[in-house]
C-alpha positions in Angstrom: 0.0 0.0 0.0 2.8 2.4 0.8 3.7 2.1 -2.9 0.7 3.1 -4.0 -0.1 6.0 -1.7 3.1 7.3 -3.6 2.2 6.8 -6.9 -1.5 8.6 -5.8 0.9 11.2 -4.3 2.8 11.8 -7.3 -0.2 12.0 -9.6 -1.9 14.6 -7.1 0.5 17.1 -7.4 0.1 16.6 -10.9 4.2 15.7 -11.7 4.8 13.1 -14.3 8.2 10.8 -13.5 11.1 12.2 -15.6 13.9 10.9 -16.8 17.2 12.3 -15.3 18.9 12.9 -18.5 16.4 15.6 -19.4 16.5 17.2 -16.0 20.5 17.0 -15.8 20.1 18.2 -19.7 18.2 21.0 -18.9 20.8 22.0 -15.6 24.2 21.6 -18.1 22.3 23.8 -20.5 22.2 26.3 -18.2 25.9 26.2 -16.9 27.3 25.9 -20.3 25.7 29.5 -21.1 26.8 31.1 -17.7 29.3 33.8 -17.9 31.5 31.5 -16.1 31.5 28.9 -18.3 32.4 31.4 -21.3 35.2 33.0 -19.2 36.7 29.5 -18.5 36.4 28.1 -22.1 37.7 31.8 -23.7 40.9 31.4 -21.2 41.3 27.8 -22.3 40.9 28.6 -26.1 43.1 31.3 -25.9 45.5 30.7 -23.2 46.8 27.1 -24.6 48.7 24.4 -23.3 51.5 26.0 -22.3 50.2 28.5 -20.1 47.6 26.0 -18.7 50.5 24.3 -17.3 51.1 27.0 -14.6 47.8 28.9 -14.4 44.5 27.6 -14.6 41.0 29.7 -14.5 39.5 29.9 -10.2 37.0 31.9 -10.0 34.8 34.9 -12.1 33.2 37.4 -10.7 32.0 41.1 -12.4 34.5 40.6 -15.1 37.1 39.9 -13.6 39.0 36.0 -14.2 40.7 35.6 -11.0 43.5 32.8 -12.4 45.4 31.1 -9.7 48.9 30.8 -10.8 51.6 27.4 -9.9 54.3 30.8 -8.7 55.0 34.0 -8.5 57.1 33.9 -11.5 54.1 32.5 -13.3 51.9 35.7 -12.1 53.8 38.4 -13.0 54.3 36.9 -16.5 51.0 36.6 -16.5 50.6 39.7 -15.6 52.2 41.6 -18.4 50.9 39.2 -20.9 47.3 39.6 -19.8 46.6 42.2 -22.6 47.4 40.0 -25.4 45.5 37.0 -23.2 42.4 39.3 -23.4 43.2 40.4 -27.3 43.2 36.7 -27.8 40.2 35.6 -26.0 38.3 38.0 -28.6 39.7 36.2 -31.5 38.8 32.9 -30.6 35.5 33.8 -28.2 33.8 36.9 -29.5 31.3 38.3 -26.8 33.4 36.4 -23.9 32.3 38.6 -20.2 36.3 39.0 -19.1 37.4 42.6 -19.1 40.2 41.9 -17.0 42.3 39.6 -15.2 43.6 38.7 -11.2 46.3 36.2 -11.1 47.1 35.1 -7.7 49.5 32.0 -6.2 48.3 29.0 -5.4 48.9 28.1 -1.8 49.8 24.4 -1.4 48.3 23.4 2.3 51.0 21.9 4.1 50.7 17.9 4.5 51.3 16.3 7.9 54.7 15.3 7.1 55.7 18.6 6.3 53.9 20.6 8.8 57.0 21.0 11.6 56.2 20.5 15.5 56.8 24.6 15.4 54.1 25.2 12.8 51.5 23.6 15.0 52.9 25.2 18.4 50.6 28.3 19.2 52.9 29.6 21.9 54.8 32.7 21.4 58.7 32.5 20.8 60.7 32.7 24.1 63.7 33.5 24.3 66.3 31.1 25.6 68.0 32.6 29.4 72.1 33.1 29.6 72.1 30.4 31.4 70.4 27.7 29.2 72.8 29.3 26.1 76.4 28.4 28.2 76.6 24.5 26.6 75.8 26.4 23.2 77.9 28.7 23.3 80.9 26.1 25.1 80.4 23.9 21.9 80.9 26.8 19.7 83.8 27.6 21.0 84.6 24.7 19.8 84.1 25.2 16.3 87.9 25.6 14.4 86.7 27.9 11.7 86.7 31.5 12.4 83.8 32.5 10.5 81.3 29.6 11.3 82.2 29.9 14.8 81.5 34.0 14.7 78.0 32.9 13.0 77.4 30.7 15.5 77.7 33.3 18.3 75.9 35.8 16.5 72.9 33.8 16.3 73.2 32.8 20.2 73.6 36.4 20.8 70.6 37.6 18.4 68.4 34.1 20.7 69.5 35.2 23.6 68.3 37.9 26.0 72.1 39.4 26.3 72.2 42.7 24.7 74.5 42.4 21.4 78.4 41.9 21.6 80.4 42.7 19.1 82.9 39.4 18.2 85.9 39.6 20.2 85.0 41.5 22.6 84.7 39.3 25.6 87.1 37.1 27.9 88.9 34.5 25.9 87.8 31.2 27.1 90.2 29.4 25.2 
């Protein structure tokens, strides 16, 4: 009976059953003609392969075809190049809506692996005391090279809450 009160159901409202090819028919009809649909299809036509390689089409909005670029070198080429782009998307799209262009750099979320212990921590930097620095700064003394062993204690210094030496200028612990 259940079967039946929802085929009297279905008739009541007057709604025939209809295939899902001419209702998903209907729907890709109407995002094919979609100004973001012609934006993305101008940029392919006229942006080719080699350019699709580093930039592809994100997001349209008011006329403007906000392409996400694989760098920053990719951008600013981009960038200057986006006049003939646009020249060329009127060759090969008449009538296409993009008046302009945004290209931006894509920003690769970092995986688990590559997220460091750091990343994650939400405490604010402290700096190290004197006193936790003196093994440092005992093993960089050390260190036979003069100028990796003046790095060394210039970046224990700038970690440290000491004010700044200048090299040489303290007691020679050697």
């Amino acid at each position: 009976m259940s079967g039946d009160r929802a085929s009297e159901s279905g008739r009541a409202r007057g709604s025939d059953p209809k295939r899902l090819g001419d209702i998903l028919g209907a729907a890709l009809g109407r995002l094919a003609t979609s100004d973001q649909a012609r934006a993305y299809a101008a940029w392919a036509r006229a942006s080719g392969g080699q350019v699709a390689s580093g930039a592809r089409p994100r997001h349209f909005s008011r006329g403007v075809l906000t392409v996400e670029c694989t760098s920053s070198v990719w951008a600013n080429e981009l960038t200057y190049l986006g006049g003939q782009i646009l020249r060329r998307m009127d060759e090969v799209a008449p009538g296409h809506p993009v008046k302009r262009f945004r290209f931006v750099i894509a920003r690769a979320a970092p995986t688990a692996e590559e997220e460091t212990p750091a990343a994650r921590d939400t405490l604010p930097h402290q700096r190290p005391a004197p006193a936790e620095l003196g093994g440092a700064r005992a093993q960089a003394e050390g260190v036979r090279d003069e100028r990796l062993r003046a790095a060394i204690e210039a970046a224990l210094r700038s970690s440290s809450a000491d004010p700044p030496e200048t090299p040489g200028d303290g007691p020679s612990m050697g």
